[in-house]
C-alpha positions in Angstrom: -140.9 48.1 -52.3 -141.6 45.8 -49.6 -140.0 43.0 -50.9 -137.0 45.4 -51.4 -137.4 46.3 -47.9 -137.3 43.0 -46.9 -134.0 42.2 -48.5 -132.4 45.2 -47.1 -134.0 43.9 -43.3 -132.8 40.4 -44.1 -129.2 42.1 -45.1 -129.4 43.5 -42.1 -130.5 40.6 -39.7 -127.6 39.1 -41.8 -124.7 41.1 -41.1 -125.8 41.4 -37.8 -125.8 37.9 -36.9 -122.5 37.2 -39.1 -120.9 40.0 -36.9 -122.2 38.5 -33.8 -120.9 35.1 -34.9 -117.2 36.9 -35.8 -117.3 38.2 -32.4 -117.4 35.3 -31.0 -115.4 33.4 -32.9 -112.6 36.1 -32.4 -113.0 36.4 -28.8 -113.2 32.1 -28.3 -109.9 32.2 -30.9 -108.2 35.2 -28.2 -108.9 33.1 -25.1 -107.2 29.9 -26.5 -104.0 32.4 -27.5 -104.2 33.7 -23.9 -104.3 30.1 -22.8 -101.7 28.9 -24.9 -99.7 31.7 -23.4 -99.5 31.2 -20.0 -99.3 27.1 -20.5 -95.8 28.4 -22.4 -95.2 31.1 -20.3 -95.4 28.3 -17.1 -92.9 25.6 -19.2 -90.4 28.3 -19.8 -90.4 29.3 -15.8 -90.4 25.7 -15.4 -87.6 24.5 -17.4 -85.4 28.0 -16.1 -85.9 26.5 -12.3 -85.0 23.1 -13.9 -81.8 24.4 -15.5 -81.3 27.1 -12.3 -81.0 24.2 -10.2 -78.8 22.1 -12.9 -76.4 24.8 -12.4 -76.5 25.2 -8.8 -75.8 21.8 -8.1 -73.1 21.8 -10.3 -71.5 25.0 -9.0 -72.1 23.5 -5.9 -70.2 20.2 -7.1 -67.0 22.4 -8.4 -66.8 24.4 -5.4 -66.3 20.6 -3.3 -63.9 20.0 -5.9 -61.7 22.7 -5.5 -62.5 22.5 -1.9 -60.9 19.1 -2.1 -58.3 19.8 -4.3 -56.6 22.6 -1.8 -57.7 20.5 1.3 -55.4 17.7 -0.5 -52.5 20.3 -1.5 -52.7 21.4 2.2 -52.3 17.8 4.1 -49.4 16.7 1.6 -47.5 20.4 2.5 -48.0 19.4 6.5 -47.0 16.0 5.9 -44.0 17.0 4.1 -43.2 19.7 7.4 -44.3 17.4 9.7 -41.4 14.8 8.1 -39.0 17.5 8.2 -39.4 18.5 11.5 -39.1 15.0 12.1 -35.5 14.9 10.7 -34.5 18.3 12.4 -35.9 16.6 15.7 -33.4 13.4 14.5 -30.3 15.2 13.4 -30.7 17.5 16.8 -31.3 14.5 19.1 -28.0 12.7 17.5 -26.2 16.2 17.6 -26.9 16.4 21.0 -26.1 12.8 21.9 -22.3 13.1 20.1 -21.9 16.2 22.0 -22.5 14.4 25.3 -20.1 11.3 24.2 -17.9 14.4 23.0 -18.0 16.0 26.8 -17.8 12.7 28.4 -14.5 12.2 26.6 -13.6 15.6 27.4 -14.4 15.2 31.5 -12.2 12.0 30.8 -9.0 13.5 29.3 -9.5 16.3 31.8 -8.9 14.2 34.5 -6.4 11.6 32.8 -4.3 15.1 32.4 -4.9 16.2 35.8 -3.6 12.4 36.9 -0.6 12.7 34.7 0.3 16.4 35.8 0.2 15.0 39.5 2.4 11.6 38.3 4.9 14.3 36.5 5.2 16.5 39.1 5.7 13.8 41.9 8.3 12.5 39.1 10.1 16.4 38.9 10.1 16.6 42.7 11.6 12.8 43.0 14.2 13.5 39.6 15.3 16.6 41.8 16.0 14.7 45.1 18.1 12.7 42.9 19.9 14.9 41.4 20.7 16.4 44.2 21.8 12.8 46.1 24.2 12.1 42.1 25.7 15.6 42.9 26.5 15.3 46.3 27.9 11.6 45.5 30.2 13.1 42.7 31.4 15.8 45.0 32.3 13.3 47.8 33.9 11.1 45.6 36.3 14.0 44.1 37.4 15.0 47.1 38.0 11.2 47.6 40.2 11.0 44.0 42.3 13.9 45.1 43.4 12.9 48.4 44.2 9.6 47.4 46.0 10.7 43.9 47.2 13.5 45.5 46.9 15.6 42.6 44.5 19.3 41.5 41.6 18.6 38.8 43.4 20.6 36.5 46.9 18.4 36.8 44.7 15.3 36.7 43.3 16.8 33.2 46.4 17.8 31.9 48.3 14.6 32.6 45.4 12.6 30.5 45.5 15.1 27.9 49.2 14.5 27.5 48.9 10.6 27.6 46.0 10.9 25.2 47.6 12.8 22.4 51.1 10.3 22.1 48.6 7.4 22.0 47.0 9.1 18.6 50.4 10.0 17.1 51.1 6.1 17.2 47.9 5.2 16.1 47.8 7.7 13.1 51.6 6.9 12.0 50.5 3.1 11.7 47.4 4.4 10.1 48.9 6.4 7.5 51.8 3.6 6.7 48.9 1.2 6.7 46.9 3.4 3.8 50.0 3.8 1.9 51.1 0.6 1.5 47.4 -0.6 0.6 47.4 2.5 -2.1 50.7 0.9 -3.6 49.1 -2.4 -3.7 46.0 -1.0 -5.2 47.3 1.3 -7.1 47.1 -0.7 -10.7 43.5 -2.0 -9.9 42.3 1.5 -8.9 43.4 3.1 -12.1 41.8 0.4 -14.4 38.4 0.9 -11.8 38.8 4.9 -12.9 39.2 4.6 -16.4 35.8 1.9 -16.5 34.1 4.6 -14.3 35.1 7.3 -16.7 33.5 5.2 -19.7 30.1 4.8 -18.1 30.2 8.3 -17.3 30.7 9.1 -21.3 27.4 7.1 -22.1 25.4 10.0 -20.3 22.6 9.3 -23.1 22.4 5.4 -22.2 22.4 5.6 -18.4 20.7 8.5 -17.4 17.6 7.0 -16.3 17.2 7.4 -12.3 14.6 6.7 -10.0 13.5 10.5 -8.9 12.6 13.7 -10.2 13.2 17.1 -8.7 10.5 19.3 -8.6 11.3 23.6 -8.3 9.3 25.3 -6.2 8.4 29.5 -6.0 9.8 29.9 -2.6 10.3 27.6 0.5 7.2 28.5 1.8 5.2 25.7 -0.5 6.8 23.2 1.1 4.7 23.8 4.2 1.4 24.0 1.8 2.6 20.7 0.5 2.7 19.1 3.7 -0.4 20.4 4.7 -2.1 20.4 8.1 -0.6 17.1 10.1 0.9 16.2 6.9 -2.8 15.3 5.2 -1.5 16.8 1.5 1.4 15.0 1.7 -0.2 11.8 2.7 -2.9 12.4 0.0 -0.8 13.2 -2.8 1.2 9.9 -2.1 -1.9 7.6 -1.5 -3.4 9.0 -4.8 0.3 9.0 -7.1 2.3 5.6 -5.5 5.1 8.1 -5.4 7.2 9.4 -2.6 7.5 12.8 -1.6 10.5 13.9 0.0 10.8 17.3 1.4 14.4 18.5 3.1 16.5 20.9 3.8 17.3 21.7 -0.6 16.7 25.0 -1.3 13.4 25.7 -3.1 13.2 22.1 -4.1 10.9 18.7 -3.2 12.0 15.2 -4.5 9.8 12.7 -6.0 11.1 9.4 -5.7 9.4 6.0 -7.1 10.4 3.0 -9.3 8.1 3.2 -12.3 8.8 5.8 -13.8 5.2 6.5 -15.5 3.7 7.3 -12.0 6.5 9.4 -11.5 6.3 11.5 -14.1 2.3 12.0 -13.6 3.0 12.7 -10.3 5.5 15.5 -11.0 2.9 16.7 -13.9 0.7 17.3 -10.8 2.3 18.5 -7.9 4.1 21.2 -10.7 0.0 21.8 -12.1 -1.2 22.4 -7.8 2.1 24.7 -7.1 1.4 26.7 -10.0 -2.4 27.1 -9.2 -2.0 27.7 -5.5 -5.1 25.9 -4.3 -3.4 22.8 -2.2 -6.2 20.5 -0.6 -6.6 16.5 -0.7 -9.7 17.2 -2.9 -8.1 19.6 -5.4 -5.1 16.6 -5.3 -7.1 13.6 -6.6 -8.9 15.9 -9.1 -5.1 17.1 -10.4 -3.5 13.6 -10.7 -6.6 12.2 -12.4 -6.3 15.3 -15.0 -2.7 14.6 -14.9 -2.9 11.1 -15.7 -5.5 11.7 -18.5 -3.0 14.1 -20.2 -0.2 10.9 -19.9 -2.2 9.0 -21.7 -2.2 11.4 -24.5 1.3 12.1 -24.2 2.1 8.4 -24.6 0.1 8.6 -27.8 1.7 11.0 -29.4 5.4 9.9 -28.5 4.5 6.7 -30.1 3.2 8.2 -33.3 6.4 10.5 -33.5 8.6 7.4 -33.5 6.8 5.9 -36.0 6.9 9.3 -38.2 10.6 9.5 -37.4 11.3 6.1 -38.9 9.0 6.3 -41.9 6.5 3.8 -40.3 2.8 3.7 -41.0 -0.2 1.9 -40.9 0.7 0.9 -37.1 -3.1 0.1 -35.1 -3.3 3.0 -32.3 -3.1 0.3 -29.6 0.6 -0.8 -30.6 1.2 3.1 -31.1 0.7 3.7 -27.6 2.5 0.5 -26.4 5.0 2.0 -28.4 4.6 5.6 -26.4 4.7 3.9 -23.1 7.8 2.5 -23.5 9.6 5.8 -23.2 9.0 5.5 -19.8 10.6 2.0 -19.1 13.7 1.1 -18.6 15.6 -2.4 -19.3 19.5 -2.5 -17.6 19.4 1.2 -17.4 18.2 1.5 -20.8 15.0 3.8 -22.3 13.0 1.0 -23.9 11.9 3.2 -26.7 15.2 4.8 -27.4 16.9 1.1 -28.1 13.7 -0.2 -30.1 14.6 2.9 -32.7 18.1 2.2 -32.3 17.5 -1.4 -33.3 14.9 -0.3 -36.1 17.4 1.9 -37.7 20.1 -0.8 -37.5 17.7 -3.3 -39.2 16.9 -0.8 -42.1 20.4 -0.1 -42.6 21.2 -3.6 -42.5 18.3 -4.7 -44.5 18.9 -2.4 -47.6 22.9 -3.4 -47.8 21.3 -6.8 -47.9 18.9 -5.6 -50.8 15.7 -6.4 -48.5 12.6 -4.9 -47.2 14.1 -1.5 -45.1 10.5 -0.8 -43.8 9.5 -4.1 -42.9 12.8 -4.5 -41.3 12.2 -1.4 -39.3 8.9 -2.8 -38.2 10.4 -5.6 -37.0 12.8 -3.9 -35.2 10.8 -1.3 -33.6 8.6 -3.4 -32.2 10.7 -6.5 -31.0 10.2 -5.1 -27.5 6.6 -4.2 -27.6 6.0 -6.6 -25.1 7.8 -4.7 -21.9 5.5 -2.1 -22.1 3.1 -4.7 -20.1 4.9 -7.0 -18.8 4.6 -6.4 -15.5 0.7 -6.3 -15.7 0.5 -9.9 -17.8 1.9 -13.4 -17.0 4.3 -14.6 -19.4 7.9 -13.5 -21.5 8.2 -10.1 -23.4 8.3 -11.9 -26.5 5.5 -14.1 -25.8 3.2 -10.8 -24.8 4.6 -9.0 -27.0 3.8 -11.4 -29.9 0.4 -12.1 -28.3 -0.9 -8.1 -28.5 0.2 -7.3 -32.1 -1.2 -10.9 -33.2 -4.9 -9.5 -32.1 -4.1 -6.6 -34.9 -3.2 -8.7 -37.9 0.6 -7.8 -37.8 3.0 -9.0 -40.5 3.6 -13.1 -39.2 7.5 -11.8 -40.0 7.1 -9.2 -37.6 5.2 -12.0 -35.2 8.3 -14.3 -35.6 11.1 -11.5 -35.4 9.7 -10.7 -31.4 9.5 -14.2 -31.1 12.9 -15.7 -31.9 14.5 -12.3 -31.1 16.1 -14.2 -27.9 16.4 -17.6 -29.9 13.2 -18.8 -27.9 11.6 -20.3 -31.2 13.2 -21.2 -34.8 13.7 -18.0 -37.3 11.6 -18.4 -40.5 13.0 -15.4 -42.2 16.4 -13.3 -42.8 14.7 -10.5 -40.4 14.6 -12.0 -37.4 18.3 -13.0 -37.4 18.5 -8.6 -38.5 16.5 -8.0 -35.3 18.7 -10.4 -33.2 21.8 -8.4 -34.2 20.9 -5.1 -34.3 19.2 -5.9 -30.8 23.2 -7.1 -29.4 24.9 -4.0 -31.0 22.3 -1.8 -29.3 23.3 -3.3 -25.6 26.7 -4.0 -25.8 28.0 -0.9 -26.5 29.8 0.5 -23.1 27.4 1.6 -21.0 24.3 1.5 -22.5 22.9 -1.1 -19.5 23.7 -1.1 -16.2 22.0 -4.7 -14.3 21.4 -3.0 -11.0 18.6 -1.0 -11.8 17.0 -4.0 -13.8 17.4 -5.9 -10.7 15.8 -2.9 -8.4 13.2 -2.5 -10.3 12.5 -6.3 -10.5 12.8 -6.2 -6.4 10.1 -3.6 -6.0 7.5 -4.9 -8.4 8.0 -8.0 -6.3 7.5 -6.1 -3.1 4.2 -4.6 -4.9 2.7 -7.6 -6.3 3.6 -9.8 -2.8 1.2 -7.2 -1.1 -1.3 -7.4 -3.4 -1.5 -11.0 -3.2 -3.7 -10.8 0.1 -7.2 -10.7 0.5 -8.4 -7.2 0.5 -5.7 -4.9 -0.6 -6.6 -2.6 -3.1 -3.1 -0.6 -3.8 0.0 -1.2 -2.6 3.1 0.9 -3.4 6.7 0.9 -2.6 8.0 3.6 -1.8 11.8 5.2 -0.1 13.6 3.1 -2.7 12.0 -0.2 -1.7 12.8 0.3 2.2 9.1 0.5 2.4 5.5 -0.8 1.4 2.3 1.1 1.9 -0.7 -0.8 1.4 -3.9 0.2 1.0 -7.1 -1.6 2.0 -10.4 -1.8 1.5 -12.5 -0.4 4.1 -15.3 -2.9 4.0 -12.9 -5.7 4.0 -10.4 -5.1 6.8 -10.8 -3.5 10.1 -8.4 -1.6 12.5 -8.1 -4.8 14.2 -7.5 -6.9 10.8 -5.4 -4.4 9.2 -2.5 -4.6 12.2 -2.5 -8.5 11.7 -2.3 -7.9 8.2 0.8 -6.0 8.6 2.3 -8.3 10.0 1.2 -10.9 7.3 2.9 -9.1 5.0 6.4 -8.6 6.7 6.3 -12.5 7.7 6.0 -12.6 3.8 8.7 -10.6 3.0 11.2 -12.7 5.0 10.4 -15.5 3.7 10.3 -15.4 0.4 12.5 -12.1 -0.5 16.2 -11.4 -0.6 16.4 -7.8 0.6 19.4 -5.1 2.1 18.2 -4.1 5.7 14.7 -3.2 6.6 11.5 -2.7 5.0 8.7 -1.0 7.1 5.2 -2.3 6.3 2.8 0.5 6.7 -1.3 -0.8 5.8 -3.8 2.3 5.3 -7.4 1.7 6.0 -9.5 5.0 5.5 -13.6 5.4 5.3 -14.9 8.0 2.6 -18.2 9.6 2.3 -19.1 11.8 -0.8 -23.0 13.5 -1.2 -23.5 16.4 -3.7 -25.1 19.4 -2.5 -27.5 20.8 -5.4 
């Protein structure tokens, strides 16, 4: 029993000293948690002020930025008004100085007026005394006449009348016996004159061409919207054309008058294109002529290829096509270029088959035997030798190359079709009035007129213009002055008298103008 007591006191003892030791194992295990804790609980507040104060700065660091960034925005904006105050300040301060040259001139012409008034009116008040002294002289000396003469005004008048009318009853008699003994004399040679006159009248297809074109207007009233404000519309439309406008007294009607006949014809393209749209200014001009002379060039195009189509002709480079276009606007002797090239080109085919040889090439040959007068006057050298030169750079037929060669008997014929072109090329032009020589030479005279102008330093157009009885010459602005343009006027007429043969006068006008263009956007 005791011993069992015993075991239950030293169970006892036991579990009481194993709870004691759980007790305080637990409570030692608790305070290191607790500990653990708040050394966590510290890092955490610790490392959230850390990454407070990360973010802080950098908040603080994109505020500066922006800061900076409008700071920036705002000194470029004032620097940008500050420079354009600057040029309202400039363009204000130069306003203001032209308008104090402007008065000056104005204080200046007032009293240069008010000294002429004063000079005319001392001149009225002098004219007056003297007109008074001339009558009083003619009165005196009437009175003189008709005591010493003895005789009224009105007998004096009548007795000259009478003396006057026998003297022009002689002279007419002899007059009229005079004419009617030169019409006897002249009688044979003036009907042989008639008859030739009435044959070159009959060629109205050979000698047509002229050196104008006539122009129909709406109403008179254009003609003052052609000429324009001091005559700037009329001077602009010449400058820009090389042709001559000439407005009279013809009903509903301007003239254009000009030797090549190309400018011509653009011209009247344009000045028909600005009556029809109303709108009249130098501006609305140049635009117009260079629209007018884009659609020449493709009118020259296609006049060339429908020569070629009308004679069967193909495989023609579009270069010689629209040589071939452009010479339906020249003239040789009176003659259209283009008109006698066909002519010749169906004479050659017509020849060439009788003769059992190539028609087409024939007709090539013939068609373009005077390719060369389409630029003549812009290249040194013969219209066979250009001519031959151009269609050479295309690889034409060498028979072609030969037949505008020795088409004049310049160089030795290699084939039958040159001496075809040669013909055809003399029954084309002799027939009666299909060339006339005058208007060969005119023309000749003004395109030496032109290129004697241009031959001077600092031209940059010249055109002749009022049928050769004038040159207007055009220089460049940064070349010539006002003082260097009058001397060169007068270079140029010294020019002309020596080295051209000319009818009267020829009035040498040179043009210097200053343009400035900006584009408003």
């Amino acid at each position: 029993m005791v011993n069992v007591i015993t075991l239950i006191a030293v169970a006892i003892i036991v579990g009481i000293i194993s709870f004691l030791a759980a007790w305080i194992m637990s409570r030692r295990l608790g305070e290191k948690s607790l500990n653990n804790a708040q050394q966590e609980a510290k890092r955490i507040i610790n490392e959230g002020q850390k990454e407070a104060e990360i973010k802080k700065k950098e908040a603080i660091l994109e505020a500066r930025e922006e800061w900076l960034k409008v700071k920036s925005s705002f000194d470029k904006e004032m620097e940008t008004r500050r420079r354009e105050l600057e040029n309202i300040e400039k363009n204000l301060n130069e306003k203001n100085a032209s308008l104090l040259k402007k008065f000056e001139l104005l204080e200046s012409q007032e009293k240069e007026y008010n000294n002429r008034e004063k000079s005319l009116h001392g001149r009225e008040k002098g004219i007056e005394i003297r007109e008074r002294e001339i009558a009083e002289i003619i009165r005196t000396q009437n009175e003189k006449l008709q005591k010493i003469a003895q005789m009224t005004p009105e007998e004096a008048k009548k007795q000259l009348m009478d003396n006057m009318v026998a003297d022009a009853k002689m002279e007419a008699a002899a007059f009229i016996k005079e004419i009617r003994e030169k019409a006897e004399q002249d009688a044979e040679k003036e009907a042989r004159e008639i008859i030739l006159s009435s044959i070159y009248r009959c060629a109205a297809d050979h000698t047509v061409e002229t050196t104008v074109s006539v122009v129909n207007l709406p109403n008179d009233e254009m003609k003052g919207r052609i000429i324009g404000r001091e005559g700037r519309n009329i001077r602009a439309f010449e400058t820009s054309t090389g042709i001559d406008v000439i407005v009279d007294d013809t009903p509903e009607a301007v003239i254009l008058s000009g030797y090549d006949p190309v400018r011509r014809e653009i011209a009247r393209m344009a000045l028909e294109k600005l009556i029809s749209d109303g709108r009249i200014h130098p501006t609305r001009i140049e635009e117009v002529v260079d629209k007018s002379q884009k659609e020449m060039d493709v009118i020259i195009r296609e006049v060339g290829e429908q020569a070629c189509f009308e004679l069967g002709i193909h495989n023609l480079h579009p270069e010689i096509i629209k040589l071939l276009g452009k010479l339906n606007y020249r003239t040789s002797y009176g003659q259209n270029v283009l008109a006698h090239s066909k002519e010749v080109a169906m004479l050659c085919g017509l020849m060439a088959a009788e003769l059992e040889l190539d028609a087409v090439l024939a007709k090539r040959c013939g068609l373009l035997h005077d390719v060369g007068k389409a630029i003549d006057r812009e290249t040194e050298g013969t219209h066979t030798e250009i001519g031959a030169d151009f269609i050479s750079r295309f690889k034409e037929d060498e028979t072609v190359i030969n037949s505008i060669l020795s088409h004049h008997g310049d160089v030795p014929m290699l084939s039958p079709y040159p001496i075809l072109v040669q013909t055809a090329d003399a029954i084309s032009g002799a027939r009666p009035g299909a060339r006339r020589e005058p208007l060969e030479a005119y023309i000749k005279r003004l395109q030496q007129l032109e290129e004697l102008a241009d031959s001077f330093k600092g031209v940059a157009k010249a055109y002749a213009i009022q049928a050769g009885r004038e040159i207007r010459v055009i220089v460049e602005h940064s070349l010539i002055d006002d003082l260097a343009a009058s001397v060169l006027a007068g270079d140029i007429a010294s020019k002309i008298e020596g080295e051209m043969q000319y009818p009267g006068q020829i009035k040498v006008t040179v043009i210097r103008e200053t343009r400035s263009t900006e584009f408003a956007k």
